[in-house]
C-alpha positions as CSV (number, residue, x, y, z in Angstrom):
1,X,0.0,0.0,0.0
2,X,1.0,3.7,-0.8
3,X,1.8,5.6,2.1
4,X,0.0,9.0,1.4
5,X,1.3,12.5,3.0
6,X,-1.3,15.3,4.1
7,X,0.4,18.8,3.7
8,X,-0.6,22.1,4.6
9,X,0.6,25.2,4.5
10,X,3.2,24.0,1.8
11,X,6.1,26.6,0.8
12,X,8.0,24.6,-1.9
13,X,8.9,25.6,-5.0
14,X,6.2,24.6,-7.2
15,X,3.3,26.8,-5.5
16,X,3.1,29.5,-8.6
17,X,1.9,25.8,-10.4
18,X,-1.3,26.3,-8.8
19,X,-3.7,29.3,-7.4
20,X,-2.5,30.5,-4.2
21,X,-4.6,30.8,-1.5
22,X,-5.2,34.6,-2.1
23,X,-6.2,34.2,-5.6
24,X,-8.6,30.9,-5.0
25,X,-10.6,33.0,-2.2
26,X,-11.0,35.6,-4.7
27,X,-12.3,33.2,-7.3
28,X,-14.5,31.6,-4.5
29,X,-16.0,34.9,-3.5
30,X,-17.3,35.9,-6.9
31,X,-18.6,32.5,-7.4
32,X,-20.4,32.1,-4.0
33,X,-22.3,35.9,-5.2
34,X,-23.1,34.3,-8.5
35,X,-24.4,31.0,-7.5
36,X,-26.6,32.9,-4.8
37,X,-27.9,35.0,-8.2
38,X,-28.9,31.2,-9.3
39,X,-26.4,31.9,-12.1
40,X,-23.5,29.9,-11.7
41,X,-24.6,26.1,-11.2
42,X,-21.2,24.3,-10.7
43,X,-17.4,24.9,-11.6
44,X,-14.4,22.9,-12.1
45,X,-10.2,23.0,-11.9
46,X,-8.8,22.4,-14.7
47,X,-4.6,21.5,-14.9
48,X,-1.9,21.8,-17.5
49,X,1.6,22.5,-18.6
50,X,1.0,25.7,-19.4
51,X,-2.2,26.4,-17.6
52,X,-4.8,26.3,-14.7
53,X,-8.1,27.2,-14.9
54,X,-11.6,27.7,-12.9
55,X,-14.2,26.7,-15.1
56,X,-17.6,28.0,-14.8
57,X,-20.7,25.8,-15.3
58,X,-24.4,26.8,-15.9
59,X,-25.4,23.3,-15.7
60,X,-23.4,20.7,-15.0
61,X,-23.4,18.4,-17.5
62,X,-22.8,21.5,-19.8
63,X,-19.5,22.9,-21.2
64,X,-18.2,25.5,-19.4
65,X,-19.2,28.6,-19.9
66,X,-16.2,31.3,-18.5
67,X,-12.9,30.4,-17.4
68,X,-10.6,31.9,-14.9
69,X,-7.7,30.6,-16.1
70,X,-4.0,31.8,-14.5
71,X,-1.2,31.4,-17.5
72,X,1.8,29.6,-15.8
73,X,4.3,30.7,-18.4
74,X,3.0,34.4,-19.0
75,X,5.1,36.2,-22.0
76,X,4.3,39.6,-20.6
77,X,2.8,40.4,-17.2
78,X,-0.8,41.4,-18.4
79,X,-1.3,38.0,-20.1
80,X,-0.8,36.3,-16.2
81,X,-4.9,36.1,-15.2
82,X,-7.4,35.7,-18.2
83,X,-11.3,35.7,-18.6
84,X,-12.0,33.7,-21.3
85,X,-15.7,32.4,-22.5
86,X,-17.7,29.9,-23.9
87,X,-16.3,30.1,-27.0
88,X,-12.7,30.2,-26.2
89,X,-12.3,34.1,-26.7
90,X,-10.3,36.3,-24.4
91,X,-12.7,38.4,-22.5
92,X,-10.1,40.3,-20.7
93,X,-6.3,40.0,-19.0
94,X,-4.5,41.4,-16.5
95,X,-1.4,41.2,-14.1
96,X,-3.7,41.4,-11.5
97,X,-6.2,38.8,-10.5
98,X,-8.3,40.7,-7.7
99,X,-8.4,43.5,-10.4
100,X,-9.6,41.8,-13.3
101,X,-12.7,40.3,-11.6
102,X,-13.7,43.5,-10.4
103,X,-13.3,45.1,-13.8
104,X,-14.8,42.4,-15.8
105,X,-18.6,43.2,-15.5
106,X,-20.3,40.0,-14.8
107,X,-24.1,40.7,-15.5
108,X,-23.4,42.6,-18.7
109,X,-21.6,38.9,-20.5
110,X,-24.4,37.4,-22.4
111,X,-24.4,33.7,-23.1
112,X,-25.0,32.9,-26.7
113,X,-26.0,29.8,-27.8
């Protein structure tokens, strides 16, 4: 059998792999406010090389329909914390992740299907 190892409060050196604990309570506070709107339904994480992502879901056995995704391997600071929807378009970026979920106006994105 596998011995497994609980840790917490972990300062090694792959943390920037993942959201920090700042940034995922950000991402959890706007999506507690919009699944008490009734319209956010479920979410997701979603892992790669060269990404990681909060993925929004209307219903649950739907595609997603926004993700908060963090780029791992930026090119430039702004392109760090993207919005991107349904489609796969770039809503908006930013350095910043607080910022860009304050800026990004949530009731005004229409979903088309």
């Amino acid at each position: 059998m596998n011995k497994l190892k609980l840790i917490v409060n972990n300062n090694f050196k792959y943390k920037e792999k993942f959201f920090v604990k700042n940034e995922l309570k950000v991402i959890l506070n706007l999506y507690a406010k919009k699944v008490s709107c009734g319209d956010w339904k479920d979410y997701s994480l979603s892992v790669n090389k060269k990404t990681i992502s909060f993925d929004v879901y209307q219903r649950a056995s739907d595609m997603p329909i926004f993700r908060i995704s963090k780029n791992l391997y930026p090119k430039t600071k702004v392109e760090k914390f993207y919005v991107i929807d349904k489609n796969g378009n770039i809503i908006k970026k930013s350095e910043n992740l607080k910022n860009l979920i304050n800026r990004t106006k949530w009731e005004n994105l229409k979903l088309v299907e």
